[in-house]
C-alpha positions as CSV (number, residue, x, y, z in Angstrom):
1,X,145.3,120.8,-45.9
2,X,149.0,122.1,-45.1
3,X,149.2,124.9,-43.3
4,X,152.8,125.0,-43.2
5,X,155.5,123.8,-43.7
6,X,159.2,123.9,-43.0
7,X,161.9,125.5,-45.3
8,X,164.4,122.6,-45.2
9,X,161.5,120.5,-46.4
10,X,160.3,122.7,-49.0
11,X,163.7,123.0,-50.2
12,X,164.7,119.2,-50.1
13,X,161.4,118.8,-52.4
14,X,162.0,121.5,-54.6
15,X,164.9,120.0,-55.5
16,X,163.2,116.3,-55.8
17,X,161.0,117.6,-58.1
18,X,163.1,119.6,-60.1
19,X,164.8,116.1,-60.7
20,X,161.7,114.6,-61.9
21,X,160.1,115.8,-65.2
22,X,157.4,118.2,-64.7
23,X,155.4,117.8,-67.5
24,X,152.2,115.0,-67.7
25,X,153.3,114.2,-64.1
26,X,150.6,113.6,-61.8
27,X,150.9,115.0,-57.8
28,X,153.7,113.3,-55.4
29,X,151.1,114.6,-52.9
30,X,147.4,114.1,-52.6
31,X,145.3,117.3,-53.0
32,X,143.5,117.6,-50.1
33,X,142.3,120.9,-50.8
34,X,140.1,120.1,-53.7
35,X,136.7,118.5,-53.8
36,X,137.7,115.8,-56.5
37,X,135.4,113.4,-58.4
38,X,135.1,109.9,-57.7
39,X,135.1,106.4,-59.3
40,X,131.4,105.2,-57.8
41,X,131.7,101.7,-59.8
42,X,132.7,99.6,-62.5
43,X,131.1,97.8,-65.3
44,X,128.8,95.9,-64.9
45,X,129.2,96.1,-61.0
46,X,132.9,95.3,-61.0
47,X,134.7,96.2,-58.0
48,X,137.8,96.0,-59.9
49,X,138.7,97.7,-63.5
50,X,141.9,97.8,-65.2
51,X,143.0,98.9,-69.1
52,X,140.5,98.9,-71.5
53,X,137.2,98.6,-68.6
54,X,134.7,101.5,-68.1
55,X,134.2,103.0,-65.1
56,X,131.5,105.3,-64.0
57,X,132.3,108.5,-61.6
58,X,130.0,111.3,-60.1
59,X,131.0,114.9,-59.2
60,X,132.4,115.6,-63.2
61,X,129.3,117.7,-63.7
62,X,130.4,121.4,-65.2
63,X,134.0,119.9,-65.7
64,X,135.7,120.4,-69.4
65,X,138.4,118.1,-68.9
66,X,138.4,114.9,-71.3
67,X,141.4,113.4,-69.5
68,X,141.8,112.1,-65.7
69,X,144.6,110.8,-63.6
70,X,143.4,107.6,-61.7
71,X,144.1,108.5,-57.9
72,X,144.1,107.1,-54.5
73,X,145.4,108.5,-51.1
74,X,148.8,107.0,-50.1
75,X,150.2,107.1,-46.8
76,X,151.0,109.7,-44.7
77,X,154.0,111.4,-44.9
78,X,156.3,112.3,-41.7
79,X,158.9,114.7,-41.0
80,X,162.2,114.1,-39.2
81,X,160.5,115.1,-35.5
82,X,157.1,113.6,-36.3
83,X,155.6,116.0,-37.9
84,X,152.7,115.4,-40.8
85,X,153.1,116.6,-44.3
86,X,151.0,115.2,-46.3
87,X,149.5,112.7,-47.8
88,X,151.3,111.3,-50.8
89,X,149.4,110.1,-54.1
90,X,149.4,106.6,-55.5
91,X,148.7,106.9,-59.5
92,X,146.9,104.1,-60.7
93,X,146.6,104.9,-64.2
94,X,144.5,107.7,-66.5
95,X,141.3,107.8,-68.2
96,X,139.4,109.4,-70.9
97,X,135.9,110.9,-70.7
98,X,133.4,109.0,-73.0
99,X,130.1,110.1,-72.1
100,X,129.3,112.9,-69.8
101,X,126.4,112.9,-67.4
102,X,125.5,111.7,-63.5
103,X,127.3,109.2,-63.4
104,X,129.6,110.3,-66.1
105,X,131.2,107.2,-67.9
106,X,134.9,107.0,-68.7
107,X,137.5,104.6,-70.3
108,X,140.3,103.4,-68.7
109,X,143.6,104.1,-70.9
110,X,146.4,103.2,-68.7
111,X,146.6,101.2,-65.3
112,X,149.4,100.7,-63.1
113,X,147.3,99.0,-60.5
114,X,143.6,98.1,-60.2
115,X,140.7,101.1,-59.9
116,X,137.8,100.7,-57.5
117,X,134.9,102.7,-56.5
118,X,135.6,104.8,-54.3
119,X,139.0,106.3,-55.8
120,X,139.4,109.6,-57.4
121,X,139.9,111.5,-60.5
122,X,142.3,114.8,-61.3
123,X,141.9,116.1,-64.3
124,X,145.1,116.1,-66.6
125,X,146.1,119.8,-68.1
126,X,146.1,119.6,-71.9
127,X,148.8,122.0,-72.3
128,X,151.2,120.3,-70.4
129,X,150.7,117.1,-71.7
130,X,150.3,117.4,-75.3
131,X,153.6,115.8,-76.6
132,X,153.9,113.6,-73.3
133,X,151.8,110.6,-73.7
């Protein structure tokens, strides 16, 4: 988790992301500082799932969200002197809920790059997405 950080940086990536739409964007940095489900396998076994495969993932349990962004941890991100941070967050793609339960079972709707167990979910805010997708 960030403790800190400085006020150039802050301001250099404020004005990034006012640059970038806002709206059914997922994170330019991972968010450490939640305990977020994860993808545990694929179909069948698959260790690789794209569009249109189901994927099972634990940790949904008590979660209302039908909608997930497709994470994984990216690199590390450095400041001018060395220092860290972050982490930044490759999107792989998003997914809908189709069955709840342990493991829950959801459908892959778009992919940018293959999922694999072991990657994680966020779950997409309904209101903010609603005329985005």
């Amino acid at each position: 988790m960030i403790a800190w950080i400085n006020r150039s940086v802050l301001a250099a990536l404020g004005l990034m992301l006012m640059s970038l739409p806002v709206i059914a964007s997922p994170p330019a940095l991972f968010p450490v500082s939640q305990h977020l489900p994860r993808i545990v396998m694929g179909e069948e076994g698959r260790q690789l799932s794209a569009v249109g495969d189901r994927i099972y993932a634990a940790g949904l349990e008590g979660r209302s969200a039908t909608r997930y962004y497709l994470l994984r941890p990216g690199p590390v991100l450095t400041g001018d002197r060395g220092q860290r941070l972050g982490r930044s967050s490759i999107t792989l793609g998003k997914a809908r809920l189709v069955s709840p339960g342990t493991p829950a079972l959801l459908r892959i709707e778009q992919s940018r790059r293959e999922v694999r167990p072991g990657d994680y979910l966020l779950a997409i805010d309904p209101d903010r997405t609603a005329d985005h997708d």
